[in-house]
Biotite code that builds the C-alpha atoms (Angstrom):
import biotite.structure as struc

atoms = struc.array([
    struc.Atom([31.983, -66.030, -74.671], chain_id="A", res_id=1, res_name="UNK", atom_name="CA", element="C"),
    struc.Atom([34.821, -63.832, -75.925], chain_id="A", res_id=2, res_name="UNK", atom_name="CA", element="C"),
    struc.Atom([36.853, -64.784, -72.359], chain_id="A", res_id=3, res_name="UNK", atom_name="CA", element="C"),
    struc.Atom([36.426, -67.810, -72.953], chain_id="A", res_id=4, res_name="UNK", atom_name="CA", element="C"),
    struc.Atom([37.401, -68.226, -76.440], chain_id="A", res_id=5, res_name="UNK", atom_name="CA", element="C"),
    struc.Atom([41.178, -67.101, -74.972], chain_id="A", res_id=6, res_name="UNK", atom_name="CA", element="C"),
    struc.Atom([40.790, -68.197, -71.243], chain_id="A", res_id=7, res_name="UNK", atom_name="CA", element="C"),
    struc.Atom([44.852, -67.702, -71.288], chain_id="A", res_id=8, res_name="UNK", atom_name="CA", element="C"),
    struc.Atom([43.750, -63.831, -71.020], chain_id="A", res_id=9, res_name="UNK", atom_name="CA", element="C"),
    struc.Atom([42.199, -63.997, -67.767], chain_id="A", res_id=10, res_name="UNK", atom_name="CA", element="C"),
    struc.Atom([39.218, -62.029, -69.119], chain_id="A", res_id=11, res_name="UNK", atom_name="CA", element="C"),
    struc.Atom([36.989, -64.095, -66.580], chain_id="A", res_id=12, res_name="UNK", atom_name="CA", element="C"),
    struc.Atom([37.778, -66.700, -64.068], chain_id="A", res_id=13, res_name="UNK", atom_name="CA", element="C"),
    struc.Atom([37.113, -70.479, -64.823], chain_id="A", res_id=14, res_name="UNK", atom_name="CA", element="C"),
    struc.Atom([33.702, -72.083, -65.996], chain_id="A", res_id=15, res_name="UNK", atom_name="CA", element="C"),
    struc.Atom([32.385, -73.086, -62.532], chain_id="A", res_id=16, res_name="UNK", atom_name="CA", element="C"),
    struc.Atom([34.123, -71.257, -59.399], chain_id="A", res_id=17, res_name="UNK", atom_name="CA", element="C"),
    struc.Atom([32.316, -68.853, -57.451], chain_id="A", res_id=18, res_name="UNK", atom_name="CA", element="C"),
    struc.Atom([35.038, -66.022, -58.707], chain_id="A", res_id=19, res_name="UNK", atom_name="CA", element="C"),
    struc.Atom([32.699, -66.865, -62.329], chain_id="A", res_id=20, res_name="UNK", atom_name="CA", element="C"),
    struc.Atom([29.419, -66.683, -60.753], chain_id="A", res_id=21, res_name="UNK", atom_name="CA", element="C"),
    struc.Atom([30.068, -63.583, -59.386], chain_id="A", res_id=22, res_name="UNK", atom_name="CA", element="C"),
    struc.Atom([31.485, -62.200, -62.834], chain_id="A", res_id=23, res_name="UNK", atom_name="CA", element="C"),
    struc.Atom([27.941, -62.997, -63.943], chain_id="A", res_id=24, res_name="UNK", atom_name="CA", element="C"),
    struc.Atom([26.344, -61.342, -61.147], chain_id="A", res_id=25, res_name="UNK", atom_name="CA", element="C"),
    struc.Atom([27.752, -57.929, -61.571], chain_id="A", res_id=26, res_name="UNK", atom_name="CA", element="C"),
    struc.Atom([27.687, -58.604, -65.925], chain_id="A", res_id=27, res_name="UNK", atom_name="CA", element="C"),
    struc.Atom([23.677, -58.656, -64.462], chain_id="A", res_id=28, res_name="UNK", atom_name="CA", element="C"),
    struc.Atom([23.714, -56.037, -62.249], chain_id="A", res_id=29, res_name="UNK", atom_name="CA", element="C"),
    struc.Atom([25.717, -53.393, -64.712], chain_id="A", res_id=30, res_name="UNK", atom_name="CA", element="C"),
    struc.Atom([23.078, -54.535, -67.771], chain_id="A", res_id=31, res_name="UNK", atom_name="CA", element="C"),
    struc.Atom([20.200, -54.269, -65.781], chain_id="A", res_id=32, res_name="UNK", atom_name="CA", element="C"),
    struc.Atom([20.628, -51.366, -63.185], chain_id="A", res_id=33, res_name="UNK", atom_name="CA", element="C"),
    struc.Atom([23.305, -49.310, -65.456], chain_id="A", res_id=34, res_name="UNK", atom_name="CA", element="C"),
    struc.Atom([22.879, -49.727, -69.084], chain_id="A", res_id=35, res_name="UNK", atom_name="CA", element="C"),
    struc.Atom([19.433, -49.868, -69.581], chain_id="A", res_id=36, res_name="UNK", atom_name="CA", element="C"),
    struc.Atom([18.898, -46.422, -67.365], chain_id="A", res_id=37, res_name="UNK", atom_name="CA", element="C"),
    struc.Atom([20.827, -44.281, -69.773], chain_id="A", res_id=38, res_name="UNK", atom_name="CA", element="C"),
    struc.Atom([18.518, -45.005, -72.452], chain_id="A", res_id=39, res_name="UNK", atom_name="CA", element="C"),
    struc.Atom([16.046, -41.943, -71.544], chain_id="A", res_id=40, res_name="UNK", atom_name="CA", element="C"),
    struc.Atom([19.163, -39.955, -70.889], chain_id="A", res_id=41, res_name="UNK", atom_name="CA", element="C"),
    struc.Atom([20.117, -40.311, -74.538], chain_id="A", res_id=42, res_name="UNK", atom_name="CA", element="C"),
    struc.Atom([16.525, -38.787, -75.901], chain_id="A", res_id=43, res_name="UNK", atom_name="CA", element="C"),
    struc.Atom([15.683, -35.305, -76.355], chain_id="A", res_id=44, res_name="UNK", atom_name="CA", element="C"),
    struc.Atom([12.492, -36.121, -75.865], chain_id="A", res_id=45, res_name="UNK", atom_name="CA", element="C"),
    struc.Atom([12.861, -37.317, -72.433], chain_id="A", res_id=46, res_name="UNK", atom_name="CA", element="C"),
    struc.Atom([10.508, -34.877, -69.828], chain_id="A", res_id=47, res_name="UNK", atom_name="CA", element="C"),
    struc.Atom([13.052, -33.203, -67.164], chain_id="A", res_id=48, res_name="UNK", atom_name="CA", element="C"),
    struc.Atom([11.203, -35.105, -64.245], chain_id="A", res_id=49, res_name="UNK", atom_name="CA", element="C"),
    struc.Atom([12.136, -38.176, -65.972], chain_id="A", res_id=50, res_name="UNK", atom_name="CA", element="C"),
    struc.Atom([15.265, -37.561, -66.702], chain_id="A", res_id=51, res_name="UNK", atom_name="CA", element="C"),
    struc.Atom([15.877, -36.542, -63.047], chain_id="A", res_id=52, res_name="UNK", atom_name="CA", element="C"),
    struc.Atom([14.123, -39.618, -61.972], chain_id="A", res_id=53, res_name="UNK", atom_name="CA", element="C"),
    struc.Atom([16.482, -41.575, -63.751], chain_id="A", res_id=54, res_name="UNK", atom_name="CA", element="C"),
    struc.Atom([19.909, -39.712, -63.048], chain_id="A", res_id=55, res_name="UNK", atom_name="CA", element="C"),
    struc.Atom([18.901, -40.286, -58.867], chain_id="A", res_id=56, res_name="UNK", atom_name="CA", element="C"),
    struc.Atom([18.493, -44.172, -59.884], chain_id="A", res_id=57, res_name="UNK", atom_name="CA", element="C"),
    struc.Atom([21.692, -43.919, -61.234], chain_id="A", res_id=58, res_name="UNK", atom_name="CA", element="C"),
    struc.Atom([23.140, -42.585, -58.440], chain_id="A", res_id=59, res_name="UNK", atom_name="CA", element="C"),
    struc.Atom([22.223, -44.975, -56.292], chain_id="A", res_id=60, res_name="UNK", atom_name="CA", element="C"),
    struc.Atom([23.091, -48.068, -58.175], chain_id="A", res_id=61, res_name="UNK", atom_name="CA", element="C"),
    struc.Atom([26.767, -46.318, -59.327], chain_id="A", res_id=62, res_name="UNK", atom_name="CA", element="C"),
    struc.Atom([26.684, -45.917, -55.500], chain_id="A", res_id=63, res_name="UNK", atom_name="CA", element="C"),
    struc.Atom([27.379, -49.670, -55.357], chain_id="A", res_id=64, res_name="UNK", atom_name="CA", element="C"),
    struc.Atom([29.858, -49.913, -57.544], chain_id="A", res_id=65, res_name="UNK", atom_name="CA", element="C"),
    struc.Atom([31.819, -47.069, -55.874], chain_id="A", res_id=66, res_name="UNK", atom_name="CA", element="C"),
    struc.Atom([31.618, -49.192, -53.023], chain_id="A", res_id=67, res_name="UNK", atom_name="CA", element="C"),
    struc.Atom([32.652, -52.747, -54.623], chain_id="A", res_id=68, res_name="UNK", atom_name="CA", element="C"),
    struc.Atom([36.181, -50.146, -56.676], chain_id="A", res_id=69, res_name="UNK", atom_name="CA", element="C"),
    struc.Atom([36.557, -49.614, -53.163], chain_id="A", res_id=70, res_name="UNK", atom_name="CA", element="C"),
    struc.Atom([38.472, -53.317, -52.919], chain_id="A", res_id=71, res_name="UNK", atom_name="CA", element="C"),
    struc.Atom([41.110, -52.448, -56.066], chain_id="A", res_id=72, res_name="UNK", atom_name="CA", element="C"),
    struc.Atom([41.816, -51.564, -59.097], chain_id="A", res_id=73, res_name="UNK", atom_name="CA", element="C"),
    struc.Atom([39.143, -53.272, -60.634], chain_id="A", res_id=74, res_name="UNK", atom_name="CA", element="C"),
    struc.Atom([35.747, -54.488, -60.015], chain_id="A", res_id=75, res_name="UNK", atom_name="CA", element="C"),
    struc.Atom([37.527, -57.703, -58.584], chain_id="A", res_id=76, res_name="UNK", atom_name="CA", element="C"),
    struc.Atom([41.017, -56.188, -57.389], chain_id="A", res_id=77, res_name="UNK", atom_name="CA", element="C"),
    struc.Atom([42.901, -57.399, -60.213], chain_id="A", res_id=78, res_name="UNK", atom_name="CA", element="C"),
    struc.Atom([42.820, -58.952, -62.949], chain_id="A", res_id=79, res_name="UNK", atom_name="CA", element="C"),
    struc.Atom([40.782, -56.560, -65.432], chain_id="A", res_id=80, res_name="UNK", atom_name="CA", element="C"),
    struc.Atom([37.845, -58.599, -65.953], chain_id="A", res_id=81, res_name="UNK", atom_name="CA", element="C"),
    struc.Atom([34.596, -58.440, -68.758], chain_id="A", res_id=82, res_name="UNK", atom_name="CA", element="C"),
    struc.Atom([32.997, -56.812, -66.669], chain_id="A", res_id=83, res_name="UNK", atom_name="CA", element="C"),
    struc.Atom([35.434, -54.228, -66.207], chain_id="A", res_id=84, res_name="UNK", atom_name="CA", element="C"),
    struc.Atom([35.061, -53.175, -69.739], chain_id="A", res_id=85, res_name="UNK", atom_name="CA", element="C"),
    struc.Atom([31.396, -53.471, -70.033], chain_id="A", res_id=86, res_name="UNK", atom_name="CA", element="C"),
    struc.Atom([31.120, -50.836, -66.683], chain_id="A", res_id=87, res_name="UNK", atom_name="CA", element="C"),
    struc.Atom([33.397, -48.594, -68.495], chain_id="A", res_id=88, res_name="UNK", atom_name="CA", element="C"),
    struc.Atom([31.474, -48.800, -71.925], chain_id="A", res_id=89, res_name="UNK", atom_name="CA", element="C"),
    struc.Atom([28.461, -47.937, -70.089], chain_id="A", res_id=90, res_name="UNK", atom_name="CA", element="C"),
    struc.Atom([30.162, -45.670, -67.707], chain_id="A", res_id=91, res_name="UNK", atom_name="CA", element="C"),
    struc.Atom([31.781, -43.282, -70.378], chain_id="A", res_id=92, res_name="UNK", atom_name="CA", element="C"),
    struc.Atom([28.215, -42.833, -71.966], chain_id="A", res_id=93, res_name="UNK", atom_name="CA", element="C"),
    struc.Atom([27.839, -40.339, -68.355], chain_id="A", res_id=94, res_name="UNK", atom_name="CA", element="C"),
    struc.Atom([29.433, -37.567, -70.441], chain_id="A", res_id=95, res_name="UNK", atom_name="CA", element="C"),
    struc.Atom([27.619, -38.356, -73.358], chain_id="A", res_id=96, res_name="UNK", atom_name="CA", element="C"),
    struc.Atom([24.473, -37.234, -71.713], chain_id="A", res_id=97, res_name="UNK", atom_name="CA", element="C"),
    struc.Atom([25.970, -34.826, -69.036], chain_id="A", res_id=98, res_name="UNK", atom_name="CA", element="C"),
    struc.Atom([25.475, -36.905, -65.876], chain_id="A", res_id=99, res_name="UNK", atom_name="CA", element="C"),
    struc.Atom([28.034, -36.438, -63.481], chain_id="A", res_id=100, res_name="UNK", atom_name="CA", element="C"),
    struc.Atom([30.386, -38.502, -62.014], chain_id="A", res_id=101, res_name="UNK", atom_name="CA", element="C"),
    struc.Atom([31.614, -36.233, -59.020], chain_id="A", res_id=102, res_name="UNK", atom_name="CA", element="C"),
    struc.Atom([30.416, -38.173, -56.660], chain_id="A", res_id=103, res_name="UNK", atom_name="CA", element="C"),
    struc.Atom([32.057, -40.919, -57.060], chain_id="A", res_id=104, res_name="UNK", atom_name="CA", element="C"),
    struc.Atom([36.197, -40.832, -56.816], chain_id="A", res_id=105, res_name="UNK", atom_name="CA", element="C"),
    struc.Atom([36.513, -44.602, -56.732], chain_id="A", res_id=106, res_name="UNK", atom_name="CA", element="C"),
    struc.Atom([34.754, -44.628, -60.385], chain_id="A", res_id=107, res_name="UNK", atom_name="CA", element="C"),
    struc.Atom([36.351, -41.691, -62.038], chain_id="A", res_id=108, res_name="UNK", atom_name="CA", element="C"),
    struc.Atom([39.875, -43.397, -61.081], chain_id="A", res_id=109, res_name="UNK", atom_name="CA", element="C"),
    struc.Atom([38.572, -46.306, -62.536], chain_id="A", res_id=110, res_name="UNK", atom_name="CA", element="C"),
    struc.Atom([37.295, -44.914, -65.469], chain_id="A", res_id=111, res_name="UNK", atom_name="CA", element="C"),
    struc.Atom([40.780, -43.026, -66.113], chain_id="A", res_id=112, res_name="UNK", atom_name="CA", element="C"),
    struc.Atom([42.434, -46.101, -65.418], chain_id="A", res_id=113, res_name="UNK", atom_name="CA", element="C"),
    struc.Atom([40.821, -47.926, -67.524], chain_id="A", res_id=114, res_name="UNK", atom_name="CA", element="C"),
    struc.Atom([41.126, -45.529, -70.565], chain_id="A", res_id=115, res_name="UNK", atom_name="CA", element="C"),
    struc.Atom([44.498, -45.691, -70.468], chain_id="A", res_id=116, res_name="UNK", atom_name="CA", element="C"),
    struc.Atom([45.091, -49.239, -71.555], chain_id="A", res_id=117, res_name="UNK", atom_name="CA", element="C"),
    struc.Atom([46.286, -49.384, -74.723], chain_id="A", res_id=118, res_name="UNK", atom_name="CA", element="C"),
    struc.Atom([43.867, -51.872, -75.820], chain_id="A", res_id=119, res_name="UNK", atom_name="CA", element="C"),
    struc.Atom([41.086, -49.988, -74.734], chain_id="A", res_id=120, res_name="UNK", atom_name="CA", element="C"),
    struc.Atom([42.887, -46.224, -76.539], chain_id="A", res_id=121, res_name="UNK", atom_name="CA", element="C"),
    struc.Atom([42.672, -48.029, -79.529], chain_id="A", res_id=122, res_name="UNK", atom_name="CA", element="C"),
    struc.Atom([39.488, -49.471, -79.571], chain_id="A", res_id=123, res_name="UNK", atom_name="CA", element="C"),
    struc.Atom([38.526, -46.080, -78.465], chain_id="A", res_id=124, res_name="UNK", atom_name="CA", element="C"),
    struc.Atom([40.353, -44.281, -82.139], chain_id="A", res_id=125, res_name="UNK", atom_name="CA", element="C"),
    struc.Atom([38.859, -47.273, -84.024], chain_id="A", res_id=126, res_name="UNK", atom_name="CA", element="C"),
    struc.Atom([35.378, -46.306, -82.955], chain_id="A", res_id=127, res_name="UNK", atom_name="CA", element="C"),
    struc.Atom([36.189, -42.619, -83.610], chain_id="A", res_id=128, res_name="UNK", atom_name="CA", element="C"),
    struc.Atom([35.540, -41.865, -79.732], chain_id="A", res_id=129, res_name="UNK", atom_name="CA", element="C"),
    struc.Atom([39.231, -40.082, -79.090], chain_id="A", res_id=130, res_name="UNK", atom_name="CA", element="C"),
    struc.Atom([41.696, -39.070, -81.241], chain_id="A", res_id=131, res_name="UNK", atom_name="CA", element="C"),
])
């Protein structure tokens, strides 16, 4: 919605290519395989063999999308996409419950990268998540 609102931004390819229908797949794949996993991570309450349950699903799906950062920059090469910011919303919440990203070089680039668009530093201060 937001991409499109501005399509001059090149937030997401046109209405109706494949280059947009893939978008949506990995929009999909990072709400359903990605964000919804951390949600344990963030409670206290969460037992340890549930918590480690859900850390090696993690892995594996983050596995993919070291392998698809493999291509560029970004999730598509270039440009910085949607779904480029959602992965690194959800991404950053790794050191919010101590998961780790060593595993994975092609993210952690991507995740530095990423926070160091201006944009995104000072959405980041807005939200009181750097200083």
């Amino acid at each position: 919605y937001l991409a499109d609102l501005k399509p001059q931004t090149g937030l997401a390819p046109p209405a109706g290519t494949l280059p947009r229908y893939r978008l949506q797949e990995m929009l999909g794949y990072i709400n359903s395989e990605l964000h919804k996993t951390y949600s344990p991570l963030f409670n206290p309450a969460t037992p340890a063999e549930t918590r480690a349950e859900r850390e090696t699903y993690l892995r594996r799906r983050y596995g993919l999308v070291e392998k698809q950062l493999e291509a560029g920059k970004y999730l598509f090469g270039e440009p910085f996409t949607v779904a480029d910011a959602y992965l690194f919303t959800v991404t950053n919440w790794a050191r919010m419950v101590n998961f780790s990203l060593a595993e994975f070089p092609n993210l952690r680039a991507f995740q530095e990268r990423v926070a160091g668009r201006p944009a995104v530093q000072a959405a980041m201060r807005a939200e009181g998540l750097i200083k």
